[in-house]
BAZA-897570 format. One line per field, with one value per residue: residue number from 1; residue in three letters; chain; x, y, z of N, C-alpha, C in turn. Coordinates in steps of 0.02 Angstrom, whole numbers, plus 50000, padded with zeros to 5 digits. Each point is the difference from the previous one (the first is absolute). Layout:
N
resi = [NUM,...]
resn = [ALA,...]
chain = [A,...]
n.X = [X,...]
n.Y = [Y,...]
n.Z = [Z,...]
ca.X = [X,...]
ca.Y = [Y,...]
ca.Z = [Z,...]
c.X = [X,...]
c.Y = [Y,...]
c.Z = [Z,...]
//
This chain:
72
resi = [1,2,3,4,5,6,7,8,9,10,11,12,13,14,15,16,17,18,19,20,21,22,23,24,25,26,27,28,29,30,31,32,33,34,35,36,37,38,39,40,41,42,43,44,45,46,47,48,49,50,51,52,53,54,55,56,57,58,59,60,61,62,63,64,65,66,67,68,69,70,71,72]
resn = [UNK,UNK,UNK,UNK,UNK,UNK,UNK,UNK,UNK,UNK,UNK,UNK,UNK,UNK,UNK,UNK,UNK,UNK,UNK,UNK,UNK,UNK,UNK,UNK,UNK,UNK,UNK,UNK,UNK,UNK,UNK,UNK,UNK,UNK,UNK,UNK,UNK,UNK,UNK,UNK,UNK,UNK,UNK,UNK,UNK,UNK,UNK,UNK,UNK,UNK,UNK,UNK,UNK,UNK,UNK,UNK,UNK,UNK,UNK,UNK,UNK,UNK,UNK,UNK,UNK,UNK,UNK,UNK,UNK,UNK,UNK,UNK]
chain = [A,A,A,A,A,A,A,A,A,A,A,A,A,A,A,A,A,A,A,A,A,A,A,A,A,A,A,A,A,A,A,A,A,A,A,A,A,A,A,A,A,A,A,A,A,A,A,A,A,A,A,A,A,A,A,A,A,A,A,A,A,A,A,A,A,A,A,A,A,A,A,A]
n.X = [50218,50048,49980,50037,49948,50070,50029,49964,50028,50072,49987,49974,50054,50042,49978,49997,50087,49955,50007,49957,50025,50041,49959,50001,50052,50032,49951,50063,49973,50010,49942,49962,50025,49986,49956,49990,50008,49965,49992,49943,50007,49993,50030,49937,50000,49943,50004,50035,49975,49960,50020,50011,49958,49996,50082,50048,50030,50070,50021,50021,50077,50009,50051,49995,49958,50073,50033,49956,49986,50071,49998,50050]
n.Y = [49626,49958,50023,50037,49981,49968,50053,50001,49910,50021,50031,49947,49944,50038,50015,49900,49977,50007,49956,49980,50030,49969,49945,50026,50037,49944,49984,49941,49955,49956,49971,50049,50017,49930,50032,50058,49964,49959,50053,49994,50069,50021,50038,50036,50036,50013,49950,50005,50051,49979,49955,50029,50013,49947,49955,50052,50017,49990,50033,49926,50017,50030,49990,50026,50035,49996,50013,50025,50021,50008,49956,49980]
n.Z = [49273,50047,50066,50057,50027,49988,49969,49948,50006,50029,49942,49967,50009,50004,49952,50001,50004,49956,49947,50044,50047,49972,49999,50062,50016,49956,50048,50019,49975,50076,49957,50004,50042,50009,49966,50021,50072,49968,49998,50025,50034,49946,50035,50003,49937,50016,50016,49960,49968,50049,49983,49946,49997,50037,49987,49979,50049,49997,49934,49977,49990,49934,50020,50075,49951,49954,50080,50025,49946,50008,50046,49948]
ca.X = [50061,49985,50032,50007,49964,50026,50021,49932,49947,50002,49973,49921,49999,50034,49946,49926,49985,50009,49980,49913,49989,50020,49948,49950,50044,49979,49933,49977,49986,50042,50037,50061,50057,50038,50013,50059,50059,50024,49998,49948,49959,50055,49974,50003,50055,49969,50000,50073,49971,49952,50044,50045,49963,49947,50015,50021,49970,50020,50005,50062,50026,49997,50047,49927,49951,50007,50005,49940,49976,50033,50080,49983]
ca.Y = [50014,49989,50048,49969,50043,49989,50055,50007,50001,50030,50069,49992,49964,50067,50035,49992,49931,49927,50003,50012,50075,50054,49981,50069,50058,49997,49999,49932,49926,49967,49985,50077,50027,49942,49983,50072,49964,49936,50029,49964,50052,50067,50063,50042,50074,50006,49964,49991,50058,49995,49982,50064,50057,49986,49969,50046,50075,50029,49939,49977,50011,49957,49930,49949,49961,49966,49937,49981,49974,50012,49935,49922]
ca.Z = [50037,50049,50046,50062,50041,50080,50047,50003,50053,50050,50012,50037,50065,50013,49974,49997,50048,49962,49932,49996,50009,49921,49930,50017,49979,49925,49979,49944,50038,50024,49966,49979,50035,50006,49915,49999,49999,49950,49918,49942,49971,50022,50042,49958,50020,50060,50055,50000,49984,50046,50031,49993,50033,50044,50056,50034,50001,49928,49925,50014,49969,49935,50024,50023,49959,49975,50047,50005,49925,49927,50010,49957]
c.X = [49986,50029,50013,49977,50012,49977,49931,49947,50037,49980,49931,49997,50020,49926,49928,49952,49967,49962,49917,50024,50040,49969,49934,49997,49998,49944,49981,49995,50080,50024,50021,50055,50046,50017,50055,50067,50016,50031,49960,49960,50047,49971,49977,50016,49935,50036,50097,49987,49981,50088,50062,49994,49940,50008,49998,50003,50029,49992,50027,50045,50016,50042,49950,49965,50023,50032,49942,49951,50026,50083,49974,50042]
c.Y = [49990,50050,49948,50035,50002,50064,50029,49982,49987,50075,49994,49985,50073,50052,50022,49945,49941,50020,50025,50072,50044,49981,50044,50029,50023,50004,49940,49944,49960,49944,50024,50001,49942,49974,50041,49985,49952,50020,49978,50045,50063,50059,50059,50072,50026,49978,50012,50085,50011,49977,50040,50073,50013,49949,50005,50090,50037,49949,49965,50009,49945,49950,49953,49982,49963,49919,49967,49967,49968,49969,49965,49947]
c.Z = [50074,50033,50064,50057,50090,50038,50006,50056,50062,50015,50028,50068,50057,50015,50015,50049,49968,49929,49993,50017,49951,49958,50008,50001,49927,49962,49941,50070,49996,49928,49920,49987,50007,49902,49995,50027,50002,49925,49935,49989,50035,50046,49970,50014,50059,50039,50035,50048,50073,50065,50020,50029,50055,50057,50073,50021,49932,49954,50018,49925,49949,50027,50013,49982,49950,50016,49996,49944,49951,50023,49975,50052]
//
């Protein structure tokens, strides 16, 4: 199942300022994280997990994370 990771990686761009520093954040390699939004390897519940609760100072709320993971 493909997802659409637009909003996603303006959250990074927003966030993190570019893809290598949330692939560090994540604790996976640049091309990682580029399989993940290509959709050739899916995100895992860690990692979605890590994003959700550690972005930022609060959680970010179920909406958001599902903007974020889970737009086809």
């Amino acid at each position: 199942m493909a997802f659409n990771y637009d909003y996603l990686r303006g959250f990074i761009k927003e966030n993190y300022g570019t893809i290598n520093k949330f692939a560090e954040f994540l604790g996976i390699g640049t091309t990682q994280i580029y399989e993940r939004l290509g959709n050739r390897v899916p995100f895992t519940q860690k990692e979605i997990d890590k994003v959700a609760n550690e972005s930022k100072a609060e959680p970010l709320p179920p909406q958001e994370i599902y903007r974020l993971f889970f737009t086809k």
